[in-house]
N, C-alpha and C positions, 0 to 999 in steps of 0.2 A: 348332317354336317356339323362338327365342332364348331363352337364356337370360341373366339380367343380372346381374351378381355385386356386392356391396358392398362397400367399404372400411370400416376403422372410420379413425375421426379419431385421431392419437396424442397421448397426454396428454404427450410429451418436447414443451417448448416450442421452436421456431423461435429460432434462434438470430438476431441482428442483423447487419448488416454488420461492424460494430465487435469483433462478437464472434468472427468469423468471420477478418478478416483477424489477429487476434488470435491465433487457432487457428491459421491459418498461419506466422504470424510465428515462432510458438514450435517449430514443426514441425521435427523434427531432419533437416536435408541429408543424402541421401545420395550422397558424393563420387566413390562405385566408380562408379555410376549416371549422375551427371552425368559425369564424366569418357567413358566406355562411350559415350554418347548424342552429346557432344561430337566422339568422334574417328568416330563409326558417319558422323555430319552430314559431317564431312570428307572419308571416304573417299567418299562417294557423289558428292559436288561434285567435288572433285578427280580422282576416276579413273572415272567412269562410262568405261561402253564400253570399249573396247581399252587404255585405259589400265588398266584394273585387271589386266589381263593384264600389261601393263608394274612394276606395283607386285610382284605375284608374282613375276616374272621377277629382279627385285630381291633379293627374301624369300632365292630359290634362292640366285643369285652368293655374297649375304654367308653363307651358310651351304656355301659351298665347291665349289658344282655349277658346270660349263660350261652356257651355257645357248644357243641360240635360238630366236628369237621370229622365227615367221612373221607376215607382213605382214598387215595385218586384213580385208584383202579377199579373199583367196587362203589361209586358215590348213587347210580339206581337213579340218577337225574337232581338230586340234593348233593350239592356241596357243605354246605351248612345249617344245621338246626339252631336257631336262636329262638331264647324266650327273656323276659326281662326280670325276672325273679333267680337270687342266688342258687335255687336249686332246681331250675329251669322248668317247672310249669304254670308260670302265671302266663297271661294273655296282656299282647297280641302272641299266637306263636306264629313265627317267622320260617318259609323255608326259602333256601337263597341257592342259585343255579347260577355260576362265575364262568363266565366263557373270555379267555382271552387272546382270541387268535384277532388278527386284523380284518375277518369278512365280517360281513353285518352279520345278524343273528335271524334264524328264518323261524316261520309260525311252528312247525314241528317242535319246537327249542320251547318256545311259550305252551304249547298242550301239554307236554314232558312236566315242564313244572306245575303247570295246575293238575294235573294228575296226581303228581308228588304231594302237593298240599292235601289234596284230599284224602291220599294214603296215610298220611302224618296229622292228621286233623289239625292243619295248620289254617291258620285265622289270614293270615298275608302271604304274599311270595316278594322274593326281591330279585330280579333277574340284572346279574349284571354283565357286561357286555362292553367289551373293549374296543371293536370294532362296528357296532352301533347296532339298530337294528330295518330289518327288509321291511320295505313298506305294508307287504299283508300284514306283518307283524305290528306294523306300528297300528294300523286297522284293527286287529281284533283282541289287542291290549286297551284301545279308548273303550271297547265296549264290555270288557269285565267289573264287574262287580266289587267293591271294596276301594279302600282307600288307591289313588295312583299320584304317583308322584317322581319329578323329573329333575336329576343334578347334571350337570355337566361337568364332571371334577377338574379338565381343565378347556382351554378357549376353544383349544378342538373337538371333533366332531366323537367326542368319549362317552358313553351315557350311560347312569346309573339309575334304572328305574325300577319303580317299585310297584305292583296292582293287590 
């Protein structure tokens, strides 16, 4: 047999339109937020797909790395090789895997690039990931080996990790 549950009525009166946009009106902006929300909308417009591998690629150079970017049709699970010496082989070498579609990112994605590392005799990987990542993944990323390291570029749920 169903059963059927009752509400009581609330004695807080309904506020009006008037009183409501009122409420808004007076409601204190938050700037981090909007700002955060504002550049999150840009990068998504601006760099979907292989572009945000491009904006990365960028992030590396101004922070002093050699970098190359393979072509987006042929990248073999590497978007990017970086190393930090003008003619790119000192150490750390970097290989970096830029996923930016909006689902999380699953373990298959994380063996891809450590395989890639190892094909490239690379020192780190940097897996980035725009729509974050699957909990197995978050799982057998704390147990690799090598530096790991976590930014959240903006307030949302965005993650740029490194193992």
């Amino acid at each position: 047999m169903a059963k059927i549950g009752y509400a009581r009525a609330s004695a807080t009166p309904i506020p009006t339109d008037e009183e409501e946009e009122q409420q808004i009106d007076n409601a204190p902006i938050d700037f981090e937020q909007y700002a955060d929300d504002a550049i999150e909308k840009f990068i998504i417009q601006k760099y979907k797909g292989h572009g945000l591998a491009r904006l990365i690629d960028a992030i590396l150079r101004a922070s002093g790395f050699t970098t190359h970017v393979s072509p987006p049709e042929s990248d073999k699970g590497v978007d990017i090789l970086a190393a930090p010496d003008p003619m790119g082989f000192g150490n750390p070498r970097i290989c970096v895997q830029v996923k930016s579609q909006d689902s999380a990112v699953d373990r298959q994605t994380l063996d891809q690039l450590v395989g890639a590392m190892q094909n490239h005799g690379a020192d780190q990987g940097l897996l980035v990931s725009w729509g974050g990542f699957k909990s197995a993944t978050d799982r057998e990323r704390a147990g690799q080996l090598g530096s790991f390291h976590t930014d959240q570029p903006t307030a949302k749920y965005r993650q740029c990790n490194s193992f």
